[in-house]
C-alpha positions as CSV (number, residue, x, y, z in Angstrom):
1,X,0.0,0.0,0.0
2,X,1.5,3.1,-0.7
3,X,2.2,5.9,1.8
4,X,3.3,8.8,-1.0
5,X,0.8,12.0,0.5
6,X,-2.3,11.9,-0.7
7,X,-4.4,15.4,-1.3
8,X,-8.0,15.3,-0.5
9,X,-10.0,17.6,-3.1
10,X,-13.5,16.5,-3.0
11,X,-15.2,14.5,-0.4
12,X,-19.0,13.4,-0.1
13,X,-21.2,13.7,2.7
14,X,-24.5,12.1,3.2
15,X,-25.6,11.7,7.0
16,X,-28.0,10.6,9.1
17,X,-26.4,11.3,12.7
18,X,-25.4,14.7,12.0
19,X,-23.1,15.6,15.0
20,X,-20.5,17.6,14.5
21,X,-21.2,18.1,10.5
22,X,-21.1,22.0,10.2
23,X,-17.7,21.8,12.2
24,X,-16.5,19.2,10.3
25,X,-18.1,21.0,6.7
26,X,-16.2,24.0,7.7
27,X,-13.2,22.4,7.9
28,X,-12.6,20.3,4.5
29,X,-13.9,24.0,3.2
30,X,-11.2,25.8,4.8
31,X,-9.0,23.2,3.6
32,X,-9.7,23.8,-0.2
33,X,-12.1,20.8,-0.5
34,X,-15.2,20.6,-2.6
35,X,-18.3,19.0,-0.9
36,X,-20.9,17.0,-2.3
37,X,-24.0,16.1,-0.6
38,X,-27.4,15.2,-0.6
39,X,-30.8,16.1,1.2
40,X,-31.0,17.0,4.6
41,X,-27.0,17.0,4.7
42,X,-26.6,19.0,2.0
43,X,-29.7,21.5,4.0
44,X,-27.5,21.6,7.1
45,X,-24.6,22.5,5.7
46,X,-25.7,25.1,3.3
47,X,-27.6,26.8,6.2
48,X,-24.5,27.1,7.9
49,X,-23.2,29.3,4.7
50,X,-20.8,26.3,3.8
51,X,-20.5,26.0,-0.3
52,X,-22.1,22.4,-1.6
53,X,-22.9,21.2,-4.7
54,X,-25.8,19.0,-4.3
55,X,-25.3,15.3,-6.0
56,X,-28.2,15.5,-8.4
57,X,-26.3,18.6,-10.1
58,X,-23.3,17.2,-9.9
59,X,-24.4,13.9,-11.8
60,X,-26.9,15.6,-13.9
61,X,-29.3,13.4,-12.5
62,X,-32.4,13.9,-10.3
63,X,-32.9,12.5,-7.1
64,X,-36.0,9.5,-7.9
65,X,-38.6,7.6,-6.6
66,X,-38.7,9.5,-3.1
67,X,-35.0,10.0,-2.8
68,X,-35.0,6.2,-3.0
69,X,-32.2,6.8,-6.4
70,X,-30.0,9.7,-5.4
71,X,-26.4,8.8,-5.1
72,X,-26.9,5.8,-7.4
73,X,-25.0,6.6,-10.6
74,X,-21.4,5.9,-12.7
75,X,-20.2,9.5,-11.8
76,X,-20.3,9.3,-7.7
77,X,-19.6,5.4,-7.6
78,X,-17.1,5.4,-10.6
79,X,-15.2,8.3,-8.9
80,X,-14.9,6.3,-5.5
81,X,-13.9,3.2,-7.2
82,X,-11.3,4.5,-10.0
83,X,-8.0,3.0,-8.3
84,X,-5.3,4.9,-9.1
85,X,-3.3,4.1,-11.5
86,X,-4.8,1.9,-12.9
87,X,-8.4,3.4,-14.3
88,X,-7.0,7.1,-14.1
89,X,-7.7,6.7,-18.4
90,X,-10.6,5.6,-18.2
91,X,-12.1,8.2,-15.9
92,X,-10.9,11.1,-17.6
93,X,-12.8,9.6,-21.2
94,X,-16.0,9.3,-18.9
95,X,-15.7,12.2,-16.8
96,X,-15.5,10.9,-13.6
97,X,-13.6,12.9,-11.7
98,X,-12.1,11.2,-8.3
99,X,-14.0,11.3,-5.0
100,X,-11.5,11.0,-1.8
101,X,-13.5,11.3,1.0
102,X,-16.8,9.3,1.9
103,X,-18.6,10.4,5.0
104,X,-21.9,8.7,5.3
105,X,-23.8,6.8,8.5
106,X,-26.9,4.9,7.4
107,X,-30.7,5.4,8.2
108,X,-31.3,4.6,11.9
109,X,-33.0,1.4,11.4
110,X,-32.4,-0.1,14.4
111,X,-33.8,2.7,16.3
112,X,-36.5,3.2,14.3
113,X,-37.8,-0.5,14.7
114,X,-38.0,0.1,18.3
115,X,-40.3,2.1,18.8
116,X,-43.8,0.3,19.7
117,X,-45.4,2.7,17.1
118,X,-43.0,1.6,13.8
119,X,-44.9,0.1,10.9
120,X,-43.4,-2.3,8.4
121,X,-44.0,0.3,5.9
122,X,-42.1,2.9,7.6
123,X,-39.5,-0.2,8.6
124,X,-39.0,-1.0,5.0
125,X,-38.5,3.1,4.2
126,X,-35.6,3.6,6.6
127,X,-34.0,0.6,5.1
128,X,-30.8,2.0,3.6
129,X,-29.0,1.1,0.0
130,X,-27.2,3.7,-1.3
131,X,-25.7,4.6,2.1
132,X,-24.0,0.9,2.5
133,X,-23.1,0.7,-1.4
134,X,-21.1,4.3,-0.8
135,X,-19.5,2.7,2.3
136,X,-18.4,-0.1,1.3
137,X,-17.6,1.2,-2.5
138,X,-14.9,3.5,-0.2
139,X,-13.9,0.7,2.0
140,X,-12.7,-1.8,-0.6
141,X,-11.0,1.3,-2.7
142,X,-9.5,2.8,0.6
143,X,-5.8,2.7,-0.5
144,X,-6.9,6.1,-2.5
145,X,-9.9,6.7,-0.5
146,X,-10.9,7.9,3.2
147,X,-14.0,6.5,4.3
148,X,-15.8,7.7,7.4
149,X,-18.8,5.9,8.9
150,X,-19.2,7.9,12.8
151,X,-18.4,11.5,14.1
152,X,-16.3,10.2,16.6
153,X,-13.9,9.8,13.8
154,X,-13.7,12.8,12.0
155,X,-10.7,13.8,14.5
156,X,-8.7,11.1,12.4
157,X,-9.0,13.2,9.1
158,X,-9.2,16.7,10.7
159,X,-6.0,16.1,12.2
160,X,-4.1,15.0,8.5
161,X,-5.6,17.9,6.6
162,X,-5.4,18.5,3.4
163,X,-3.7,15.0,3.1
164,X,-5.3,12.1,4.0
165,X,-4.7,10.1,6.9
166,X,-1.8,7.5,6.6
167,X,-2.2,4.1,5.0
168,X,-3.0,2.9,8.3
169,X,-5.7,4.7,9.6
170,X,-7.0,4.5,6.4
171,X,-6.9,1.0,6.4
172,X,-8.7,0.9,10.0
173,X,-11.4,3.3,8.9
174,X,-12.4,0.8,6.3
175,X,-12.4,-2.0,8.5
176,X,-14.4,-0.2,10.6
177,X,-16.9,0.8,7.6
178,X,-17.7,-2.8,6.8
179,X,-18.1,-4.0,10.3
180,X,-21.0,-1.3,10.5
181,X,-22.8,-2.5,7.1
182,X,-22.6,-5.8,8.0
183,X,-23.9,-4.8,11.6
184,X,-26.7,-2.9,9.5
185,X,-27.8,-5.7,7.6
186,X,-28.1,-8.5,10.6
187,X,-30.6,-6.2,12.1
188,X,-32.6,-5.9,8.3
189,X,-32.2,-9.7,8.8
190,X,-33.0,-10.4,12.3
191,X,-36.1,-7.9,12.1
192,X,-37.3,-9.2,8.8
193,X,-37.0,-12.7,9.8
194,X,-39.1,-11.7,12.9
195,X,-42.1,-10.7,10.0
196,X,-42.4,-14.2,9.1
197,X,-45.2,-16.8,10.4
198,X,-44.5,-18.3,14.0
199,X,-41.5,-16.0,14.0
200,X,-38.8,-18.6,12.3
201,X,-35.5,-18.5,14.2
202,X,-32.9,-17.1,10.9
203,X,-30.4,-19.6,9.1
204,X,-28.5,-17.0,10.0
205,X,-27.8,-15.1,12.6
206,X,-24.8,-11.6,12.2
207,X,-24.2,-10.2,15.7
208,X,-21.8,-7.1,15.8
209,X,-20.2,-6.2,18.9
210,X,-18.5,-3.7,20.2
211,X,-16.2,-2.7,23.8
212,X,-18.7,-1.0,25.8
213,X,-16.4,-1.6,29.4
214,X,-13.6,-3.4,30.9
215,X,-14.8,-5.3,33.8
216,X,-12.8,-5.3,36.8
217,X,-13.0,-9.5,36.3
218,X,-14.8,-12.1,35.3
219,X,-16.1,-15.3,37.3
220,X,-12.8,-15.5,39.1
221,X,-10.0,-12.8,39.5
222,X,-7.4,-14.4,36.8
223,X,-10.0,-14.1,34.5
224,X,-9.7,-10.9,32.2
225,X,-13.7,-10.0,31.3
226,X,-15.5,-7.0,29.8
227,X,-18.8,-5.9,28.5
228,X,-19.7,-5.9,24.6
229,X,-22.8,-4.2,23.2
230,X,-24.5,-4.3,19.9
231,X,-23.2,-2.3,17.4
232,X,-25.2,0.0,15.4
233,X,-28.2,-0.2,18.1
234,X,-29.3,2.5,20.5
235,X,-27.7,2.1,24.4
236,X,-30.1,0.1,26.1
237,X,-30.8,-1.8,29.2
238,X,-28.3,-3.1,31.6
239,X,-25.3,-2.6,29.6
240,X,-26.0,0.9,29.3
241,X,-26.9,1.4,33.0
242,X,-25.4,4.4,34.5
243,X,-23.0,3.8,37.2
244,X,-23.9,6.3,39.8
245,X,-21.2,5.7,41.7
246,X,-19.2,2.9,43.5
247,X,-16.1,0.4,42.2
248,X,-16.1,-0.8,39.1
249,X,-18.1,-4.1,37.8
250,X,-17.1,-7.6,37.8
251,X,-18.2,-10.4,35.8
252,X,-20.2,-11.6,38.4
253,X,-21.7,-8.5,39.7
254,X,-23.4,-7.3,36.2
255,X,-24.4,-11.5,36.0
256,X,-26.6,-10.3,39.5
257,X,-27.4,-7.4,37.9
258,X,-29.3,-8.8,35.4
259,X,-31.1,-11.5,37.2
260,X,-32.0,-9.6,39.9
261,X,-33.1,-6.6,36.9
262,X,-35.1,-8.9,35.3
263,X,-36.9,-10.1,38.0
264,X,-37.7,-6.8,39.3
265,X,-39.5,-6.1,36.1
266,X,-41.4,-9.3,36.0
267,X,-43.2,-8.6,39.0
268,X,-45.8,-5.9,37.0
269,X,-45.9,-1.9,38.2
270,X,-46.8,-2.5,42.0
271,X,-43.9,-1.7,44.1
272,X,-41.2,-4.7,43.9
273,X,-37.9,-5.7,45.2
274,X,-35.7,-9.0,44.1
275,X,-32.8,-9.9,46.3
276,X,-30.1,-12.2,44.3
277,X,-27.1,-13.8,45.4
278,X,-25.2,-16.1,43.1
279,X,-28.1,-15.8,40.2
280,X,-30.7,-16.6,42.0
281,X,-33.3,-14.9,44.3
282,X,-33.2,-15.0,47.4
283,X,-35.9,-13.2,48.6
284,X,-38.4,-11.4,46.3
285,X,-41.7,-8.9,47.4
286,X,-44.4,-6.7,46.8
287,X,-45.0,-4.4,48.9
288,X,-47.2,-0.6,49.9
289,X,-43.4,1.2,49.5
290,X,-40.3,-0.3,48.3
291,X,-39.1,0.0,51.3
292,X,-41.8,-2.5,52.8
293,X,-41.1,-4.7,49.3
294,X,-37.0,-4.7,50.3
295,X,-37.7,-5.5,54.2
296,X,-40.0,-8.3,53.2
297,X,-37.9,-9.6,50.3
298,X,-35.1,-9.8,53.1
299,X,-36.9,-12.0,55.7
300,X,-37.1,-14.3,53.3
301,X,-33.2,-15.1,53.4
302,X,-30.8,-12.3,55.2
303,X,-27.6,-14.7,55.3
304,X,-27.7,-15.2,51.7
305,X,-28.4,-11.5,50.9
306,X,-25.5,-10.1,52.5
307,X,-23.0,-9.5,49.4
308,X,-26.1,-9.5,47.2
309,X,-27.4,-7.3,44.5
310,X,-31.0,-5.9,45.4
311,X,-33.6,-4.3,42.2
312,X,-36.4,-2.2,42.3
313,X,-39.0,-2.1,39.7
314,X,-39.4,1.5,40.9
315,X,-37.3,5.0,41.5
316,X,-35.7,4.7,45.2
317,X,-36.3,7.1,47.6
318,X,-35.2,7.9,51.0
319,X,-36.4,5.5,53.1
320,X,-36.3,2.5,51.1
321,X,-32.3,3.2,50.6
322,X,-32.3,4.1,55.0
323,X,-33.8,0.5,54.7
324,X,-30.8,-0.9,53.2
325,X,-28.3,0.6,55.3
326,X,-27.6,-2.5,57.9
327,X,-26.8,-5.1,55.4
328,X,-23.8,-5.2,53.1
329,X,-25.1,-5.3,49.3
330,X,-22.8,-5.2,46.3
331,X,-25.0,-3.4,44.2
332,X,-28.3,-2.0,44.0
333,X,-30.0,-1.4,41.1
334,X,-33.4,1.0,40.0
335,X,-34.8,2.8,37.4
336,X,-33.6,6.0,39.4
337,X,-33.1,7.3,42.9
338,X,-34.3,9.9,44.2
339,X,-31.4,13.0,46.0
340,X,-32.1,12.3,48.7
341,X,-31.8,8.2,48.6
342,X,-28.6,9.0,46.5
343,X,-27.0,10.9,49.8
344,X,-27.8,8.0,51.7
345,X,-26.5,5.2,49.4
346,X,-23.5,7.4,48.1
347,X,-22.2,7.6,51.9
348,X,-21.2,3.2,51.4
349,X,-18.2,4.0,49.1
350,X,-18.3,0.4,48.0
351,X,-21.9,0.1,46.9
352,X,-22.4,0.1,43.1
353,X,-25.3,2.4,42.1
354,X,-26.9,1.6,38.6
355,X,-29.6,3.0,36.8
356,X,-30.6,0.9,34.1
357,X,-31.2,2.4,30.3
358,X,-34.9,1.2,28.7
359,X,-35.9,-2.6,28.9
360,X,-34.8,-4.2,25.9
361,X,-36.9,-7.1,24.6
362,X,-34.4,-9.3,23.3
363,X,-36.1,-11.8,20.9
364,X,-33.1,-14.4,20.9
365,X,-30.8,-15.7,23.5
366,X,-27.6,-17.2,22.5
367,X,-25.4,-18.9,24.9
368,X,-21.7,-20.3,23.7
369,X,-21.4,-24.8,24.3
370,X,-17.9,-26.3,22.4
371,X,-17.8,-25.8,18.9
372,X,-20.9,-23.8,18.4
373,X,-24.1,-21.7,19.9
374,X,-27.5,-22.7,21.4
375,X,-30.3,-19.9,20.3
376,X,-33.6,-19.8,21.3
377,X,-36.3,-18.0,21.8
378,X,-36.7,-15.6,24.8
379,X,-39.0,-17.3,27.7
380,X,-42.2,-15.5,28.1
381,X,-43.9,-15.9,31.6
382,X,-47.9,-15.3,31.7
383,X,-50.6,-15.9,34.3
384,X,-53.8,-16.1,32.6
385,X,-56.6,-17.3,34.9
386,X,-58.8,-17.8,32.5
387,X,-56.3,-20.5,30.4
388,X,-55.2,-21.9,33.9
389,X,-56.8,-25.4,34.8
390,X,-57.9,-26.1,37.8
391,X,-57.1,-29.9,38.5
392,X,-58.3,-30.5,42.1
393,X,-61.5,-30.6,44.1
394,X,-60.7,-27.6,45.4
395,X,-59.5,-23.8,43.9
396,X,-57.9,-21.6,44.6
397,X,-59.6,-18.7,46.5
398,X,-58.6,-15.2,46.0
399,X,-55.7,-14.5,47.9
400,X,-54.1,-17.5,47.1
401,X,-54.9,-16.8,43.3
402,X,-53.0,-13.1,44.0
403,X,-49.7,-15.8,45.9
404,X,-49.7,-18.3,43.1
405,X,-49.5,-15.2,39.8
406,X,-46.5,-13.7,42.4
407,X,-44.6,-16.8,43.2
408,X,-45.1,-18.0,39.6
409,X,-43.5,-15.2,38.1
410,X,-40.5,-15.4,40.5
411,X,-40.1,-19.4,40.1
412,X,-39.8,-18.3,36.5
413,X,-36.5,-16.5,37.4
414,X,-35.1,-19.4,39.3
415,X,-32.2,-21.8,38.4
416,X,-34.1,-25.4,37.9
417,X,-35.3,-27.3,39.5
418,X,-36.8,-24.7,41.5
419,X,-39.1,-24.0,43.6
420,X,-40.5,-21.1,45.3
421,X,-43.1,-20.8,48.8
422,X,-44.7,-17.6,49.6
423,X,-47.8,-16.2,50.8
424,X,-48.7,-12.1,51.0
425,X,-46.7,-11.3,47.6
426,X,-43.6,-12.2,49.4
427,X,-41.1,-15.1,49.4
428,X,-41.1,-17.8,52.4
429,X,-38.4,-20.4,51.1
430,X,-36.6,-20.6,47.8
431,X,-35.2,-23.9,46.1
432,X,-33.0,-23.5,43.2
433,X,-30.8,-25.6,41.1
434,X,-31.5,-29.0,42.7
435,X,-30.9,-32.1,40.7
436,X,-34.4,-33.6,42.6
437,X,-37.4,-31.6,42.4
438,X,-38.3,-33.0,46.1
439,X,-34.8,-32.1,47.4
440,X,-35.7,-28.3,46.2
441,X,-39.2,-28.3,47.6
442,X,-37.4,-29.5,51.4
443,X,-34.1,-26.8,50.9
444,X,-37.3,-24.3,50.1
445,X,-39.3,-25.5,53.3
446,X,-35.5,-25.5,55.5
447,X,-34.9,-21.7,54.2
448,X,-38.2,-21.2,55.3
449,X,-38.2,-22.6,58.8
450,X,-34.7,-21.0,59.3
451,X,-36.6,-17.9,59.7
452,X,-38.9,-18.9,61.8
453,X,-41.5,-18.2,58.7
454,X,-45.2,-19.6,59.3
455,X,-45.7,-21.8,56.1
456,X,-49.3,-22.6,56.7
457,X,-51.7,-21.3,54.7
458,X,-48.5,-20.4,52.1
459,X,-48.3,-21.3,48.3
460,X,-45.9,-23.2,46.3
461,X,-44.7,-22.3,42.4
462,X,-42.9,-25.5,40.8
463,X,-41.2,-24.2,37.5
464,X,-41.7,-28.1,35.8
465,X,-44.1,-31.1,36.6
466,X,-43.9,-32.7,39.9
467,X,-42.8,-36.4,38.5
468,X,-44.0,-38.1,41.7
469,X,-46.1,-37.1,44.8
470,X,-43.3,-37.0,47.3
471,X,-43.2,-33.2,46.6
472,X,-46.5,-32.7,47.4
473,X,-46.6,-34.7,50.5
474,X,-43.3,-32.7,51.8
475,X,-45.4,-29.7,50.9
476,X,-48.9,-30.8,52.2
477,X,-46.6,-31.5,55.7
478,X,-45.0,-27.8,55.9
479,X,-48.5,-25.9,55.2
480,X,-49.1,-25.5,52.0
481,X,-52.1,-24.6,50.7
482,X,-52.2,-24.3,47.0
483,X,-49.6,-25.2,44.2
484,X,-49.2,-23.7,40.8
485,X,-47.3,-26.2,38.3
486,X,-47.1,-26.9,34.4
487,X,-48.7,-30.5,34.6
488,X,-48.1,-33.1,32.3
489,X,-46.5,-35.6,34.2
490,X,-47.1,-39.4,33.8
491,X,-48.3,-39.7,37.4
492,X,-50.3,-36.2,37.5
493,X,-53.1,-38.2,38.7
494,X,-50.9,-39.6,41.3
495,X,-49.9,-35.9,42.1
496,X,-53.5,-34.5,42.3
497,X,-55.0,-36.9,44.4
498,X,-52.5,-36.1,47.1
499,X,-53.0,-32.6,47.0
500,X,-57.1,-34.0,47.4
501,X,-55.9,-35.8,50.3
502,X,-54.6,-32.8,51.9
503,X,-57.2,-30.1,50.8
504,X,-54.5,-28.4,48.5
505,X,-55.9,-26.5,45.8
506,X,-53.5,-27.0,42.3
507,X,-53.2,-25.3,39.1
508,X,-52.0,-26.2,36.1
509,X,-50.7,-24.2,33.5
510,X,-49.7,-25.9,30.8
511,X,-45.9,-24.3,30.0
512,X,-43.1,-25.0,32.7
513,X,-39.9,-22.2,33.1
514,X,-36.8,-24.1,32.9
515,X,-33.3,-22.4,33.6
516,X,-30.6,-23.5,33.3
């Protein structure tokens, strides 16, 4: 590749994220380029009394179809792709004079698609084609040409003016074009693919990512671990929680993070708090405050909390985070937190504060085995009385109907085979990750009893089938009153005529929650 300078004298601009564009306008200006543009570019610029020539006079040729056909034509694409040369001949014959800058970002279809209001009309629309094909047109010719697909980079080129960057950089830019075309197209792909009947998983699946934080660690200190986000998507979620304050995060802490986020949010609007430890709950509670949904969720299990992360559904104020202040937590994490709650959590150095970006409904999860990737569909958790199916001589009545929908949505965010007690919207006994689904129900009745908890009259959630009617009977024996399971055993009738036996009222519901 050759490193001889090379003068930029025309560049073309066509962008959607238009940070920094007058700045950067008026500088290839001052520097003696000439700028082509299109549209709302081209309006921008000109507004701020920079010259332009707008593509369609340049080419001759009018922008078509609803700007659909603007920069689509032998004199913009043969004058990024002439190498030099090599075609310099040719060109002159056809008049295509050389282009040596390409500064385009593409349509914001990934943001676009998330909003709950975007049609697949207006999906379709804010598809882009000639945005890529200019990109990558620059890309592949980048030993003449600079391509620039971000603001953040226009420091690169500013800083080389009126040559070019160096071979290098020029090199890296282009790398970094394609990564964000091909990031582009795997969300046309994943999004269209999500249009088809019964939502098809793809034949294939592009996932971009990109450094969005060095972790302090991962699982274990001599592990070196950070924190990836999609490219080419808006911040969102977890990963683009604000750190309010406190040390930075490990591996493990964001894991907790997440669990605990997740199951704060499937516990509807009412106040909430989820306790995890390890990634699983550990106590989990509705409640008149937060602060009465934290002190709740922490009866459930206080050993196991302390060095836990704790999530609210809800902004923290005052005297939920007062609330916290006797028990050693990790991190705590909330929509917001109010000044004054900040004071009072700020004052524990060590406690990581994060407020979560927007919920992000991811359609896929992909987790890494040897040689490949398991995908599948995100787990939705419903309670729909009406579909539920009432198996025994006796139902549910209402406040046990309000204990079953709670402990059913928190089973669902337990490691199987789990299984969860509770009774007032909050958590008695928890039994996660047990090879034997009657070991879990007794480690869920010991938590219990280790707090001195009153079982009787309390519900149980089992996230899969009870395959024999041991659980029950180890249930029936602690208090329990009414059971929520999927069914579909081979000895449900074995199952539901134990619960008759002890005047336990059982629902079925016809999907179990595994995790894994």
């Amino acid at each position: 590749m050759s490193e001889s300078p090379t003068p930029i004298r025309r560049a073309l601009i066509s962008v959607s994220d238009k940070r920094g564009l007058v700045e950067f306008g008026r500088a290839l200006t001052e520097a003696g380029v000439e700028i082509l543009s299109t549209g709302g570019s081209a309006k921008a610029l000109i507004d701020a009394d920079i010259e332009v020539t707008e593509v369609s006079d340049y080419t001759g040729f009018p922008e078509i179809m609803g700007g659909r056909v603007k920069t689509l034509h032998p004199r913009i694409h043969g004058g990024i792709l002439a190498r030099r040369g090599t075609d310099d001949n040719e060109a002159r014959e056809h008049d295509l004079p050389p282009i040596d800058l390409v500064v385009v970002n593409l349509y914001p279809f990934a943001e676009t698609i998330a909003r709950e209001d975007c049609g697949f009309d207006e999906a379709i629309e804010n598809i882009d084609i000639g945005g890529p094909t200019l990109l990558r047109a620059a890309a592949k010719n980048h030993e003449r040409v600079t391509v620039i697909c971000r603001p953040d980079d226009y420091l690169a080129l500013l800083e080389t003016l009126p040559e070019a960057p160096g071979a290098h950089t020029r090199r890296m830019l282009a790398a970094r074009a394609f990564a964000h075309t091909a990031d582009y197209d795997g969300h046309v792909t994943r999004w269209l693919a999500g249009q088809l009947p019964n939502r098809i998983l793809p034949r294939k699946i592009q996932i971009g990512l990109e450094l969005a934080d060095t972790l302090r660690y991962g699982e274990n200190p001599h592990q070196s671990a950070a924190l990836y986000a999609e490219r080419g998507r808006p911040p969102a979620g977890l990963a683009a929680a604000r750190r309010i304050q406190g040390k930075p995060l490990s591996y493990n802490n964001l894991l907790d993070a997440d669990a605990a986020w997740k199951g704060a949010n499937a516990l509807g609007p009412e106040p909430a708090c989820v306790i995890v430890k390890h990634n699983n709950p550990c106590g989990a509670a509705h409640g008149d405050t937060l602060a009465a949904a934290y002190r709740k969720a922490l009866a459930c299990d206080p050993s196991s909390a302390y060095g836990g992360v704790v999530a609210f559904n809800q902004p923290v104020d005052d005297a939920t985070a007062a609330a916290m202040a006797e028990v050693f937590t990790e991190v705590v994490v909330a929509p917001n937190f109010e000044p004054d709650a900040l004071k009072t959590l700020t004052a524990r150095k060590n406690l990581r504060v994060l407020a979560p970006g927007d919920t992000e409904s991811a359609e896929l999860e992909l987790r890494r085995i040897d040689g490949g990737w398991l995908v599948q569909q995100t787990d939705a958790v419903a309670f729909d009385r009406e579909s539920i199916q009432v198996v025994t001589q006796r139902a549910p009545n209402e406040r046990e109907w309000h204990d079953l929908e709670f402990s059913w949505a928190v089973v669902s965010q337990v490691r199987s085979n789990a299984i969860v007690l509770a009774r007032d919207a909050s958590t008695l006994g928890i039994g996660a990750g047990q090879m034997s689904r009657v070991d879990a129900v007794r480690i869920a009745v010991m938590k219990a009893r280790d707090q001195q908890a009153a079982l009787d009259g309390s519900v149980l959630a089992s996230d899969a089938f009870f395959p024999f009617a041991d659980g029950v009977e180890t249930a029936a024996e602690a208090g329990v009153r009414a059971i929520v399971q999927p069914g579909g055993s081979k000895r449900d009738e074995e199952v539901i005529e134990s619960a008759n036996r002890h005047g336990i009222a059982m629902v079925f519901t016809g999907r179990r929650h595994f995790r894994h």
